[in-house]
GUNU-914547 format. One line per field, with one value per residue (C-alpha): residue number from 0; residue in one letter; x, y, z. Coordinates in steps of 0.001 Angstrom, whole numbers, plus 500000, padded with zeros to 6 digits. Layout:
N
nr	(NUM, ...)
rest	(A, ...)
x	(X, ...)
y	(Y, ...)
z	(Z, ...)
This chain:
287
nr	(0, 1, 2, 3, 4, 5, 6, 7, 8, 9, 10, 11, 12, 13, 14, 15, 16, 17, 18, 19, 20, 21, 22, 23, 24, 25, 26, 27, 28, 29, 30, 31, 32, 33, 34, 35, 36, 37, 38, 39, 40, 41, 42, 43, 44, 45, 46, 47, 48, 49, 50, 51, 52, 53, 54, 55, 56, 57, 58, 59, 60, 61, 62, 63, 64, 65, 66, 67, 68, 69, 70, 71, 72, 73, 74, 75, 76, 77, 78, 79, 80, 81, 82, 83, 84, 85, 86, 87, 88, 89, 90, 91, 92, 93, 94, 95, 96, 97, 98, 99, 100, 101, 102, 103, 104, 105, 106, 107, 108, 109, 110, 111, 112, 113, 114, 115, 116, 117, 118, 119, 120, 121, 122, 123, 124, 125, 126, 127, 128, 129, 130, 131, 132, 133, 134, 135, 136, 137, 138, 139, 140, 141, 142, 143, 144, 145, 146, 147, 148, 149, 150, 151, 152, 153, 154, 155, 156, 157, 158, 159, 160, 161, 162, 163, 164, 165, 166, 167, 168, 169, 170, 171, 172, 173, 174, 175, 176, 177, 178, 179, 180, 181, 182, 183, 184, 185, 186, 187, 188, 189, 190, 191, 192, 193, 194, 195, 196, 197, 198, 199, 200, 201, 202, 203, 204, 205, 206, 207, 208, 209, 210, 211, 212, 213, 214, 215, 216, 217, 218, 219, 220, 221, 222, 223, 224, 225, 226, 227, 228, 229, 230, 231, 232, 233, 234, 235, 236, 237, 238, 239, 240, 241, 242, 243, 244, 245, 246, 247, 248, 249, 250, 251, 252, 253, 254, 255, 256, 257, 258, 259, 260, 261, 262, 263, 264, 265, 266, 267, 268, 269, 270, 271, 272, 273, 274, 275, 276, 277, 278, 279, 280, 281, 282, 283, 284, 285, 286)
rest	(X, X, X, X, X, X, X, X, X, X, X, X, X, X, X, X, X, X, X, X, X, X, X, X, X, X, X, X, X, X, X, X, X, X, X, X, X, X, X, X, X, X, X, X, X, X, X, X, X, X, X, X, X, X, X, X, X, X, X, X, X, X, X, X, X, X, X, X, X, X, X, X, X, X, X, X, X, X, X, X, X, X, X, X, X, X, X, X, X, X, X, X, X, X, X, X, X, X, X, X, X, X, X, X, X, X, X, X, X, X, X, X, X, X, X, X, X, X, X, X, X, X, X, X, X, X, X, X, X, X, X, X, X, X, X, X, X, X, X, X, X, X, X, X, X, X, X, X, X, X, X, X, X, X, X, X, X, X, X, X, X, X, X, X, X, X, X, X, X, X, X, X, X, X, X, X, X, X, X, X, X, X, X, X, X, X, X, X, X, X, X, X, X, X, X, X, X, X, X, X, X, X, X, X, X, X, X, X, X, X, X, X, X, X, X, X, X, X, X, X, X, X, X, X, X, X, X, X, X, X, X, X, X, X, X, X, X, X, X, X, X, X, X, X, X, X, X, X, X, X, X, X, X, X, X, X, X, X, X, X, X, X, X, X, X, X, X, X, X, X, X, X, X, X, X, X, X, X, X, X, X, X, X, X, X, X, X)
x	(537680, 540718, 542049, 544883, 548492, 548747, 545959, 546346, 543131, 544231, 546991, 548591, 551911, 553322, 557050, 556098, 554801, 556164, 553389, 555397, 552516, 548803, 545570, 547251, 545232, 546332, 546505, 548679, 547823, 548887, 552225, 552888, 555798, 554981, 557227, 557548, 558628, 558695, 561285, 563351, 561448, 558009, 557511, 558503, 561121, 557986, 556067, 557847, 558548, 554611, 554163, 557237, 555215, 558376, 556290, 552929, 550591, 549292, 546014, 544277, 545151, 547525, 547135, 549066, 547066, 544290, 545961, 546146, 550038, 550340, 553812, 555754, 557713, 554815, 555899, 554877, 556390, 560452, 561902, 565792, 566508, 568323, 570863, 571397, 571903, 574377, 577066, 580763, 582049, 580441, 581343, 578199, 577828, 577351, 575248, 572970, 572995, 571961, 569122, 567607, 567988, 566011, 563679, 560753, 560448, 563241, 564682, 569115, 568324, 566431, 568949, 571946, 570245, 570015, 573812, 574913, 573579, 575599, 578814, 580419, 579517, 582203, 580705, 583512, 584351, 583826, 580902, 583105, 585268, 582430, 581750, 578264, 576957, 578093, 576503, 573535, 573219, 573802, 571173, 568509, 569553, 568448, 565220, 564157, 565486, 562388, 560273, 558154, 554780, 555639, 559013, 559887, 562856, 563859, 566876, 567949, 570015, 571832, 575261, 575197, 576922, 575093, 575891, 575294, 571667, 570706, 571409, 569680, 566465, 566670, 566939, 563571, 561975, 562451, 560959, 557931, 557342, 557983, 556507, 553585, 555470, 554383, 556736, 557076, 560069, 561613, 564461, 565558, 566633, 563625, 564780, 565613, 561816, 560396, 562003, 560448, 557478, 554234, 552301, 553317, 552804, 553603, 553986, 554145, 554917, 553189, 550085, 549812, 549364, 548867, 548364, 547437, 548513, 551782, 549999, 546567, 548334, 550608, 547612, 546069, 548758, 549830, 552773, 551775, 553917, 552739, 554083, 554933, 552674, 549774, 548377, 547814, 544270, 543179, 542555, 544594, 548091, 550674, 553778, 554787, 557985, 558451, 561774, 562343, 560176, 557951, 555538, 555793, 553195, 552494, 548704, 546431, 543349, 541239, 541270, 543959, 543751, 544355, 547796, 549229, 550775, 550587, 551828, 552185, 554803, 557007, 557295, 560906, 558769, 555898, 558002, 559822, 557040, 555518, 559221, 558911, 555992, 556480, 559442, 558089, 555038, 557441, 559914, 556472, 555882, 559571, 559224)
y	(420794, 419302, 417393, 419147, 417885, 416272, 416373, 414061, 413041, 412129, 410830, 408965, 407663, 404869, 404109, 401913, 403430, 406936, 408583, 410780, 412179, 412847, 413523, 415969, 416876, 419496, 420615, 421950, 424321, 423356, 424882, 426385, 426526, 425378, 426223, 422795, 424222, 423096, 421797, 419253, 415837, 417773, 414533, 417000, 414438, 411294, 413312, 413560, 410475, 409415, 411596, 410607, 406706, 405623, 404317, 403854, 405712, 403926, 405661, 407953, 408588, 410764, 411202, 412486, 414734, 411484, 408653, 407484, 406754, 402835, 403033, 402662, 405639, 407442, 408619, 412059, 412562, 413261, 413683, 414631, 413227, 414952, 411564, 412648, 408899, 408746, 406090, 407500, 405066, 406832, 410230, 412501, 411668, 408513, 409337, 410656, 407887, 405430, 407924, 407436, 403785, 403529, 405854, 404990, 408891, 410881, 413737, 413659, 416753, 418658, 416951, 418194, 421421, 422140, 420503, 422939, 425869, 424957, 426708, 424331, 420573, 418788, 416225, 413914, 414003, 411137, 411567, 410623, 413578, 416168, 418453, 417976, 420786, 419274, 416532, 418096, 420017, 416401, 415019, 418492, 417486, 413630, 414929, 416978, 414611, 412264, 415451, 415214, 416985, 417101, 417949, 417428, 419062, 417880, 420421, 421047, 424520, 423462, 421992, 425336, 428183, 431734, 431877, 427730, 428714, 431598, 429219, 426098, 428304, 430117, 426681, 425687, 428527, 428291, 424680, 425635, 428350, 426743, 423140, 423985, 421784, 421958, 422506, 420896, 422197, 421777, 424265, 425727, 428678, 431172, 433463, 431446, 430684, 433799, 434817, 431950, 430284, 431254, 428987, 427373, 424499, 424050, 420996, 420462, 417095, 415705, 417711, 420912, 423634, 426294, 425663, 428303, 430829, 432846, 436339, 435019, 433640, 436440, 439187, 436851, 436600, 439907, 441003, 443017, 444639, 446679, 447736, 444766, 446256, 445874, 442232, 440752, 439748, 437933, 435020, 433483, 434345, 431551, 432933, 435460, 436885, 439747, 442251, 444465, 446842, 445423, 442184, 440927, 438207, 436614, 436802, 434842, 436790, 438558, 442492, 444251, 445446, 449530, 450168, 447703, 448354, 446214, 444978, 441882, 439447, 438665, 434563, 434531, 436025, 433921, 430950, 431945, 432119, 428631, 427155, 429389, 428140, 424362, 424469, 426286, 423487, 421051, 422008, 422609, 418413, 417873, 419919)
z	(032431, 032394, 035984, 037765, 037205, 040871, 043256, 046677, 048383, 052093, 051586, 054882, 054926, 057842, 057838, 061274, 064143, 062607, 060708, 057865, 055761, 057825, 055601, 053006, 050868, 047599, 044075, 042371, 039130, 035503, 034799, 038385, 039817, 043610, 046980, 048991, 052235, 055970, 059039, 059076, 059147, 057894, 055112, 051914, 050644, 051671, 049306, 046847, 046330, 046569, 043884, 041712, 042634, 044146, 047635, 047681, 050843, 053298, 052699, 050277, 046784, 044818, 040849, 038037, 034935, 035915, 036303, 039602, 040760, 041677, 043374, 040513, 038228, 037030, 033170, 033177, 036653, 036823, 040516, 041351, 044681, 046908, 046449, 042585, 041736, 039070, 037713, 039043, 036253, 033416, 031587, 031710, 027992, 028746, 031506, 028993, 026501, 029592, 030209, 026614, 027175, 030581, 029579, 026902, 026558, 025940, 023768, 023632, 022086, 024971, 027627, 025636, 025086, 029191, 029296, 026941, 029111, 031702, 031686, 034388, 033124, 030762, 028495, 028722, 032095, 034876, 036943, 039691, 039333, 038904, 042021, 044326, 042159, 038745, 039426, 040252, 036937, 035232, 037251, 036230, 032298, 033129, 034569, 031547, 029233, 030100, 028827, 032147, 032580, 036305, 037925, 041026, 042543, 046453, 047302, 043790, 044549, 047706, 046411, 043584, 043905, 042868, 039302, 039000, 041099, 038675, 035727, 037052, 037964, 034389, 032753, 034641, 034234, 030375, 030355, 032422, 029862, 026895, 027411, 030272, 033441, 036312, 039104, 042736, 044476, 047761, 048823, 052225, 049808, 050377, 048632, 045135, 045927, 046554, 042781, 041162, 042357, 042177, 044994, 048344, 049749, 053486, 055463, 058755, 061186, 057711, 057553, 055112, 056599, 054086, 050569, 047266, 045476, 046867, 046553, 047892, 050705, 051658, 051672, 053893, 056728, 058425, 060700, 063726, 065409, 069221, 072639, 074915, 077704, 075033, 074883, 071253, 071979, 068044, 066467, 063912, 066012, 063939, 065846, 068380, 069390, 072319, 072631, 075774, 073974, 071015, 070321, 066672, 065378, 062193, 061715, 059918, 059549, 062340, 062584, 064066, 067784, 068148, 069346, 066911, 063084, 060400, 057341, 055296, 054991, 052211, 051745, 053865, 056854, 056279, 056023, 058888, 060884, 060335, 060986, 064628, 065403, 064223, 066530, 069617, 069781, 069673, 072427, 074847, 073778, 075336, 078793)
């Protein structure tokens, strides 16, 4: 049986006193294409970069198809930073020449394929005078140009417009299906995600809270929804929220009291839930 693509055992992360990443422990599924979600702060970009073996954790272990990632760029891994490091200096064909010379792996013809699919990128232009979300496309094109088993994408759609989103995700999409990747991505954008991915992964002040398969995890969660007079007496209660007339929760769970409907979330509610809750517990720490 073959190991998963990325599996982290415990994996603790210190930046000081600050503790970014606490015990996570995951896998993710060969070619799946897997929702990094969570606040502001939550460790998603920390782990990320663990991953990618750009830091190394304080604790625990994190490995790639195996191999166990030793702080340094693991070569089936390829991570766009939310930075999109590029030289302003160079044109973005020259961009991708210096990609096939830092890189021992590397197909011109794949990056110039996903270049060519991208209705807004000029080949001869300087990177300097490319918009945020040219530059982003340029930097998706150096990430697939190193043919990675693993891709790992920290905010790719946030500097593209609709159209550039649609053809950035179809791009992807195409690679997972035609080459097997496996996906990490970390977007804001629930709804790009909700089209796209297939499991979620959910951090939280650095622990993960829910991790699996997006349909799996959805039929597990409900949203109730009851009179305010009636109390929501169950366990498993992630969030609540009360109008003059009606309690709403997010359930995890538990049976369902009489007097109260049901249904279950769709991943923006689900989501939205965790970030609720995430942000109620902390403003009770502050008062």
């Amino acid at each position: 049986m073959n190991a998963s693509p990325v599996q982290a055992r415990n994996v603790v992360k210190h930046f000081g006193r600050t503790t970014a990443l606490d015990e996570c422990s995951f896998e993710l599924p060969e070619g799946s294409v897997t929702a990094l979600v969570g606040p502001n702060g939550a460790g998603k970009s920390t782990l990320l970069s663990l991953i990618a073996g750009l830091a190394k954790p304080t604790s625990g272990e994190i490995t790639v198809h195996g191999t166990a990632v030793r702080g340094r760029m693991h070569p089936d891994v390829s991570l766009l930073t939310q930075k999109r490091p590029l030289y302003d200096q160079f044109t973005v064909r020259e961009m991708m020449r210096a990609g096939g010379a830092m890189n021992d792996r590397w197909s011109p013809a794949k990056a110039n394929e996903v270049l060519d699919l991208l209705a807004g990128v000029d080949k001869d232009a300087k990177v300097r005078t490319l918009s945020a979300g040219a530059r982003t496309q340029v930097s998706i094109a150096l990430a697939l140009g190193r043919l990675p088993k693993v891709l790992l994408l920290d905010e790719p759609l946030s500097d593209l417009d609709p159209l550039a989103r649609d053809e950035t995700l179809r791009i992807v999409m195409t690679d997972v299906a035609e080459r097997g990747t496996t996906v990490l991505l970390s977007s804001h954008l629930l709804t790009d995600l909700g089209d796209v991915c297939d499991h979620l992964l959910l951090l939280d002040e650095g622990r993960v809270q829910v991790t699996g398969e997006i349909e799996e995890i959805l039929g597990e969660h409900h949203v109730v929804v009851g009179p305010v007079e009636l109390e929501l007496k169950m366990d498993g209660v992630v969030d609540t929220s009360h109008t003059s007339r009606q309690t709403t929760a997010l359930v995890r769970g538990g049976t369902v009291p009489d007097g109260f409907q049901t249904t279950h979330p769709d991943l923006e509610a689900l989501v939205m839930g965790y970030l609720r809750a995430s942000r109620t517990r902390k403003l009770a720490r502050t008062q």
